[in-house]
C-alpha positions in Angstrom: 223.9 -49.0 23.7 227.1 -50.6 22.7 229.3 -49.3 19.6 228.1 -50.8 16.7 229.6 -51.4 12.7 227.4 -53.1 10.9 223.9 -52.7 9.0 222.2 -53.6 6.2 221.5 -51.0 3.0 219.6 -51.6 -0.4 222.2 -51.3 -3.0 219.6 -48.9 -5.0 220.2 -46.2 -2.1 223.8 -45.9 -3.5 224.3 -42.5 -4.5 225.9 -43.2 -8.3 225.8 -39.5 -9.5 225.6 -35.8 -7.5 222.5 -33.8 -7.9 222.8 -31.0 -10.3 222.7 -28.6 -7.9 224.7 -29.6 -4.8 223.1 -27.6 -2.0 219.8 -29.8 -3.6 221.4 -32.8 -1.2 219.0 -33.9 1.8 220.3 -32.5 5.1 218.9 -34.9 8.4 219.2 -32.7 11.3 220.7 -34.7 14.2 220.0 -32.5 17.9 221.8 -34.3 20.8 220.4 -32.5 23.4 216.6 -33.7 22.5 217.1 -36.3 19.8 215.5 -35.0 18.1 216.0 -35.6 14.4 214.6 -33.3 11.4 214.7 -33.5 7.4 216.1 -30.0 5.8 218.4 -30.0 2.9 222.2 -28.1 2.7 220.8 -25.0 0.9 219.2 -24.5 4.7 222.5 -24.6 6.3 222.2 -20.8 6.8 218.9 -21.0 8.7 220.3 -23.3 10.6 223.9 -21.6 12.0 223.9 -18.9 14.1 226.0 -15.8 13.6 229.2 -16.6 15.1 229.7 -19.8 14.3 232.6 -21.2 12.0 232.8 -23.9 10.0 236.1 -25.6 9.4 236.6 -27.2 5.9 239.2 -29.3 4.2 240.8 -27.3 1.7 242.4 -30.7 0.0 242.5 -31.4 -3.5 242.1 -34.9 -4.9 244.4 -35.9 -7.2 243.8 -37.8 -10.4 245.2 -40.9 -8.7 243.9 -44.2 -10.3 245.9 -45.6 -12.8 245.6 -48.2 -15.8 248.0 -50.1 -18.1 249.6 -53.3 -18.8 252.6 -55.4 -17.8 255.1 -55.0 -21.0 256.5 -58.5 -19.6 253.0 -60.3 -20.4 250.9 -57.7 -21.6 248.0 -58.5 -19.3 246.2 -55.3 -17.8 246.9 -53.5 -14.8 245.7 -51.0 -12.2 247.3 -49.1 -9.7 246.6 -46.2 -7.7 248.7 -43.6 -6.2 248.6 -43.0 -2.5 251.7 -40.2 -2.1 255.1 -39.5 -3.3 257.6 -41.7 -1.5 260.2 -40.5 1.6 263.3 -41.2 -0.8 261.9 -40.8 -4.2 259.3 -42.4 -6.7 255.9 -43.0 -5.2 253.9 -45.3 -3.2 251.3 -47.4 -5.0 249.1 -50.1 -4.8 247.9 -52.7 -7.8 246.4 -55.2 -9.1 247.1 -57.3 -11.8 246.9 -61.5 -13.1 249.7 -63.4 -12.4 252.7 -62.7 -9.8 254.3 -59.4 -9.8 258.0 -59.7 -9.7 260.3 -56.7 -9.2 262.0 -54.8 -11.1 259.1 -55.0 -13.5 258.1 -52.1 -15.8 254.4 -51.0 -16.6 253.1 -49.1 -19.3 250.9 -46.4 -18.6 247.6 -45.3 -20.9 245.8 -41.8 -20.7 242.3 -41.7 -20.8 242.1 -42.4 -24.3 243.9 -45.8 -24.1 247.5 -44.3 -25.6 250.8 -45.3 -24.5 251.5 -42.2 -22.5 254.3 -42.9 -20.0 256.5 -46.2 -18.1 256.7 -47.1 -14.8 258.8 -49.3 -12.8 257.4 -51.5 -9.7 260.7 -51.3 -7.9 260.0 -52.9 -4.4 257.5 -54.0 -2.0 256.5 -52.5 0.7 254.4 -52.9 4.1 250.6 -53.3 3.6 250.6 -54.6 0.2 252.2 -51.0 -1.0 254.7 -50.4 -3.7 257.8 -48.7 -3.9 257.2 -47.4 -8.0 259.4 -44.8 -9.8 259.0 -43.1 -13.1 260.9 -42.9 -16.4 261.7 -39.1 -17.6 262.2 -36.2 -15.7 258.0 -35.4 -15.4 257.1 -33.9 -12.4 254.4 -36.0 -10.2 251.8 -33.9 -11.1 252.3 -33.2 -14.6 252.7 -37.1 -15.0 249.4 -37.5 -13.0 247.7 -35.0 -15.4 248.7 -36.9 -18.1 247.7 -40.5 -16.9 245.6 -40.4 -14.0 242.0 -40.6 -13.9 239.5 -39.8 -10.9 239.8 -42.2 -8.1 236.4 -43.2 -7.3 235.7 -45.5 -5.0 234.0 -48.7 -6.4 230.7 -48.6 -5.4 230.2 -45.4 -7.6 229.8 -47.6 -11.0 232.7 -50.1 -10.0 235.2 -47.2 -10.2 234.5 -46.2 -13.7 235.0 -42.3 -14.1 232.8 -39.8 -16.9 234.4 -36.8 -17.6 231.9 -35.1 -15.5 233.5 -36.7 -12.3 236.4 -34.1 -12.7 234.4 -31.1 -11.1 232.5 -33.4 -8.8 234.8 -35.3 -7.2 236.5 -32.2 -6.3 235.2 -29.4 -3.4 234.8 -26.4 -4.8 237.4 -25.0 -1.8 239.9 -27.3 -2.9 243.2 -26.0 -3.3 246.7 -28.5 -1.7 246.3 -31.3 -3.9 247.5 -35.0 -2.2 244.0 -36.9 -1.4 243.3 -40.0 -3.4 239.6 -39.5 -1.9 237.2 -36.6 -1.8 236.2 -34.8 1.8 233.1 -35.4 0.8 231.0 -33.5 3.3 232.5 -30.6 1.5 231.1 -31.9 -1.9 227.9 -30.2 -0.8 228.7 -26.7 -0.9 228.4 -24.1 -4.3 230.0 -20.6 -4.2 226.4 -19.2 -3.8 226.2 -21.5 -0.3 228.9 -20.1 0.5 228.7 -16.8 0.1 224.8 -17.0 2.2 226.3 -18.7 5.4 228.8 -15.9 5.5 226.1 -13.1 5.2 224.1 -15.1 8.1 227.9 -14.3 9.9 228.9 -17.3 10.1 232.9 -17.5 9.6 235.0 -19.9 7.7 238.8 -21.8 8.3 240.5 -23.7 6.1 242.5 -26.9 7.3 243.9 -29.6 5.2 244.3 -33.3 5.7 245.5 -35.4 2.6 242.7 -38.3 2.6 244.5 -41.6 1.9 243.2 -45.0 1.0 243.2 -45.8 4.9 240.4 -43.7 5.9 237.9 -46.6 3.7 239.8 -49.6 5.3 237.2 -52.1 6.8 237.2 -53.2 10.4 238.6 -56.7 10.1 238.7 -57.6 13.8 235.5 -58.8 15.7 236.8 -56.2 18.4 236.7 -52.5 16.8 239.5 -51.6 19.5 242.5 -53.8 18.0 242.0 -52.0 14.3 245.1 -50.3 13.5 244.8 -46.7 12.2 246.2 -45.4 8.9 248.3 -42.2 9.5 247.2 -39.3 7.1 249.1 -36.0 6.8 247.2 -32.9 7.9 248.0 -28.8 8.7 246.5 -26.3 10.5 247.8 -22.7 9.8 248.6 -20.1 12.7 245.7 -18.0 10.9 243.2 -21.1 11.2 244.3 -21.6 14.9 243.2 -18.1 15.8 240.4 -18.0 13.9 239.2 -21.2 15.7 240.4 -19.4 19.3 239.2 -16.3 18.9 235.0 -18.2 17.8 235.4 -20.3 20.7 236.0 -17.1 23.1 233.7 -15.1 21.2 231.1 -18.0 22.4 230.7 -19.4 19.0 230.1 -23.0 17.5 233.0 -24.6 15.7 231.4 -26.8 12.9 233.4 -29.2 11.6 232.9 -30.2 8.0 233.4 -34.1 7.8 235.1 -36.4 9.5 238.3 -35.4 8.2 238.5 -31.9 9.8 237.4 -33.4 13.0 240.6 -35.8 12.6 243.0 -32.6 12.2 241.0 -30.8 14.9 241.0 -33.6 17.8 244.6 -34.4 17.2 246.0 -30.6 17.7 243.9 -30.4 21.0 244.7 -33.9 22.2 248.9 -32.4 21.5 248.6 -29.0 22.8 245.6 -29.1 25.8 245.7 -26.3 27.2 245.2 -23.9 23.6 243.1 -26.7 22.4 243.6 -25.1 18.8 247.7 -24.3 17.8 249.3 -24.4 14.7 250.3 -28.0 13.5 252.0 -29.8 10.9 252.5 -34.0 10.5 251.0 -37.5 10.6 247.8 -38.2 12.7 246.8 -41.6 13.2 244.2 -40.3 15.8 241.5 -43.2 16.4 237.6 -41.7 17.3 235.4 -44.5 19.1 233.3 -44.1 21.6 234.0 -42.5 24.8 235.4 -40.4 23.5 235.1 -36.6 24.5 235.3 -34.0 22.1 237.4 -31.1 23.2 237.7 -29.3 19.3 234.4 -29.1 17.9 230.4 -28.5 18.7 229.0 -29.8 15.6 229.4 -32.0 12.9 228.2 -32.0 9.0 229.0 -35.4 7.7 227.8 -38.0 4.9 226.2 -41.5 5.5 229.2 -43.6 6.2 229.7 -47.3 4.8 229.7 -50.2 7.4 232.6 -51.2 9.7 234.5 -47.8 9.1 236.3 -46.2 11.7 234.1 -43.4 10.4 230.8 -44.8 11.7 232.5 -44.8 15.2 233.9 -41.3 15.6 230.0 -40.3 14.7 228.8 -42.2 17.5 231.5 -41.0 19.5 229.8 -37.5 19.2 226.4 -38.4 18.6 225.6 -41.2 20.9 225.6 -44.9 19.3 221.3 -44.9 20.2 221.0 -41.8 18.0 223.1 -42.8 15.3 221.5 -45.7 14.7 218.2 -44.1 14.8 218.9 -41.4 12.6 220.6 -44.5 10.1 217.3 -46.2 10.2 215.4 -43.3 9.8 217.9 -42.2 6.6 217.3 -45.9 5.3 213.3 -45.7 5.9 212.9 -42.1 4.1 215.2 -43.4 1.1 218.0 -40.9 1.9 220.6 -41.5 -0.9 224.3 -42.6 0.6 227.8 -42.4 0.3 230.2 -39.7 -1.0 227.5 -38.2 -3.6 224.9 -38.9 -1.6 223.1 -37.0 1.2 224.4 -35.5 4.5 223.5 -35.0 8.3 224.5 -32.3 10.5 225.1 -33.7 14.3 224.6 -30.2 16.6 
């Protein structure tokens, strides 16, 4: 069976809140070797790892990214969001606004209780419909963030509109380097007490970070998935993750990744350094997964239900098998499995 992008979803399986209880989530159990497919849920995860194994999660932390405010040249509203602090200063930033931007043009920035809290200028475009944006005062980015930024969610989660309860859970309970403007959200799954069972089933953990940036939701635009051009994200792995990760695989254990972002970071060490497959690493991957593909980092996957025409659908496949997937998507869609970052979850061994 071909790659494929596209399918159809009922808006009402749109996960629009997370379950109280995280590890509550639905868990569909995706076996390569038989394809065979069960229906667990995450709080299983330790019946279902073997001692050994390690799972590898993102230890990101999303940054309170989306912004709001108005144009003190017209005083029409205005909405940016900030992808990462700029090479030479300031930050880069996307908006949207009425009427034609025209640079230098200052902003005016409101907290979450509609105040004047801070200016901004829009200094110069950049490539891919990015800003070049700098602050007034001598704020540090993430104090200035604190102040003004709310949660970046995407917009099929109540068109983008954040509760104050979206602070903890839009955030992993592992997080720790901030700089994503979206949530791993595989990781979104797991409580301290889930945790703390895996590791008494033996089951070690590693800690890798990859800053998700707005490119990771890009469509596919082109009618051939091949000429999409990647976004480049920064990621790390640490000397004590890589011989964590060394040490499992010669011990005979599974390396689990959790989501598609740690099998980004992963898959672009071993495709740099071959013959250690896991090495310490620092810098920009624009690594693009689509099937064939072979996987020389990981043995397993836990990963959310991804949106159409992602690159995301594809690296799936490219581990899975395009039949399965799309059998185990139909299946998700016929048993009313809830989707999307706070929805449910499958685990690809």
């Amino acid at each position: 069976m071909e790659p494929w992008i596209d399918y159809d979803l009922p808006k009402s399986l749109i996960a629009q809140e997370p379950l109280e209880n995280r590890a509550d989530a639905r868990l569909m159990v995706v076996r390569r070797e038989s394809g065979a497919i069960e229906h667990r849920h995450v709080r299983d995860l330790p019946r279902l790892l073997d001692a050994g194994d390690r799972m590898v999660l993102n230890d990101t932390r999303v940054v309170p990214a989306q912004l709001r405010g108005r144009r003190e040249s017209t005083g029409g509203n205005w909405q940016g969001l900030f992808l990462r602090e700029h090479e030479e200063g300031g930050w880069r930033i996307v908006c949207k606004t009425r009427g034609q931007l025209k640079p230098p043009e200052p902003v005016v920035l409101t907290d979450n209780d509609g105040r004047d809290a801070a200016r901004l200028w829009l200094v110069e475009r950049l490539e891919d419909g990015q800003w070049l944006a700098r602050s007034e005062g001598d704020a540090s980015t993430s104090d200035l963030l604190s102040l003004v930024g709310r949660v970046p969610l995407p917009p099929y989660i109540r068109d983008g509109a954040m509760v104050d309860d979206d602070v903890e859970n839009y955030q992993t309970v592992f997080a720790r380097h901030a700089g994503s403007v979206a949530a791993p959200t595989a990781g979104l799954h797991f409580t301290k007490r889930l945790l703390q069972e895996i590791a008494l089933k033996g089951v070690g953990f590693s800690a890798v970070t990859l800053h998700v940036g707005l490119g990771t939701f890009r469509p596919i635009a082109a009618d051939d998935a091949s000429e999409h051009v990647m976004h480049e994200e920064w990621a790390r792995v640490t000397p004590a993750a890589a011989a964590e990760l060394t040490a499992t695989r010669a011990d005979g254990g599974r390396v689990v990744a959790v989501g598609t972002t740690v099998t980004r970071v992963l898959e672009s060490v071993a495709a740099q350094s071959p013959a250690s497959v896991y090495a310490a690493w620092e810098g920009q991957t624009d690594l693009y997964i689509t099937p064939p593909y072979e996987y020389a980092a990981i043995d397993a996957l836990m990963t959310n239900f991804h949106f159409p025409r992602t690159t995301l659908l594809l690296l799936v496949q490219a581990l899975a098998g395009s039949e399965l997937v799309r059998t185990a998507y139909d299946e998700a869609i016929r048993e009313e499995y809830r989707f999307y970052s706070y929805g449910d979850a499958m685990l690809i061994l």
